[in-house]
C-alpha positions as CSV (number, residue, x, y, z in Angstrom):
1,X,68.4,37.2,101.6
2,X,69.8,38.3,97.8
3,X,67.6,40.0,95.6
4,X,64.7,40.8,96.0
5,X,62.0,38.5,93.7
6,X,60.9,41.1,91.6
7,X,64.0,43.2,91.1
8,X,65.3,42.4,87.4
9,X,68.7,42.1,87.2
10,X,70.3,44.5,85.3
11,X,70.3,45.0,81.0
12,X,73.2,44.5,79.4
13,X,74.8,47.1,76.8
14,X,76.7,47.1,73.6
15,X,78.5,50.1,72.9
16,X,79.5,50.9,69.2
17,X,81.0,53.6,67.3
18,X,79.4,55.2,64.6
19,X,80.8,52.6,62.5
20,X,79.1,50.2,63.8
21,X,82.4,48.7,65.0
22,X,82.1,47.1,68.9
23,X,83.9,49.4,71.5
24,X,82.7,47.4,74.7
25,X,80.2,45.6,76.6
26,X,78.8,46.5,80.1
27,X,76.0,46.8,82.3
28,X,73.2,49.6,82.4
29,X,73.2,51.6,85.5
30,X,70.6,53.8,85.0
31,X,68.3,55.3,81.9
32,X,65.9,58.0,81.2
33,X,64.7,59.5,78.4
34,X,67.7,62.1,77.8
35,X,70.0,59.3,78.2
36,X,71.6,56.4,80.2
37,X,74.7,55.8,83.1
38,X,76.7,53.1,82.0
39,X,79.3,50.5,83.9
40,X,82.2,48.8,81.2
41,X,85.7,47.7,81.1
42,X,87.1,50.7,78.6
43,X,87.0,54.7,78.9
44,X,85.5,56.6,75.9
45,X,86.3,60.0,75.2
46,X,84.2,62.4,76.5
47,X,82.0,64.0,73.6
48,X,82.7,60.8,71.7
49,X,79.7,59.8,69.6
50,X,78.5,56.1,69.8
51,X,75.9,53.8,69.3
52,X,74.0,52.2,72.8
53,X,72.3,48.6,72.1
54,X,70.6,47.8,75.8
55,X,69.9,44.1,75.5
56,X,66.3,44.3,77.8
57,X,63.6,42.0,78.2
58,X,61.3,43.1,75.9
59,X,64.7,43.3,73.0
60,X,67.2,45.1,71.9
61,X,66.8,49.0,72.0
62,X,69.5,51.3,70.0
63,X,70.3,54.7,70.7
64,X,72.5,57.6,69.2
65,X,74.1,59.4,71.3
66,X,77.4,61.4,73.2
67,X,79.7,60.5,76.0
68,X,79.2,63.5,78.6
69,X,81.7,62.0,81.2
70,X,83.1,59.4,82.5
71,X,84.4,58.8,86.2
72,X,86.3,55.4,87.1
73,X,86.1,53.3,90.5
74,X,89.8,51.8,89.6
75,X,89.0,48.9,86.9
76,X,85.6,49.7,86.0
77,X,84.0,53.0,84.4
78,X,81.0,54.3,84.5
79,X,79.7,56.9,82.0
80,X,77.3,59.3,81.4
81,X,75.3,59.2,78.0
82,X,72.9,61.8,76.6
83,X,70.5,60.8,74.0
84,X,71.2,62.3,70.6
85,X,67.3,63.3,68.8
């Protein structure tokens, strides 16, 4: 029944240009350390550089780094991000 107790639900994300203007806000699918999937409402470019805030328990991490693609499920889309060094 639901989720299981000590499953945390998901970090959120802030994605920002290199500006540091807002571009969206989403959910983090999935991260290592080359980089992260992504789920938001808006599709970036791919190669597009950006800044990625995940909003986790233990605070707010930021990351550079480059849209590599992006694949949509028909109102949602999901991206793939590689960490910039």
């Amino acid at each position: 029944m639901g989720r299981d107790a000590q499953e945390a639900p998901p970090a959120s994300v802030q994605v920002r240009d290199t500006q540091e203007r807002l571009l969206a806000v989403g959910t983090l699918v999935d991260a290592d350390t080359g980089g992260a999937q992504i789920e938001i409402d808006t599709a970036l470019g791919q190669g597009q550089l950006v800044v990625l805030t995940v909003l986790g328990a233990a605070g707010p991490e930021r990351f550079q780094a480059e849209v590599r693609w992006v694949s949509s499920d028909g109102c949602r889309f999901v991206h793939g991000l590689r960490f910039r060094k």
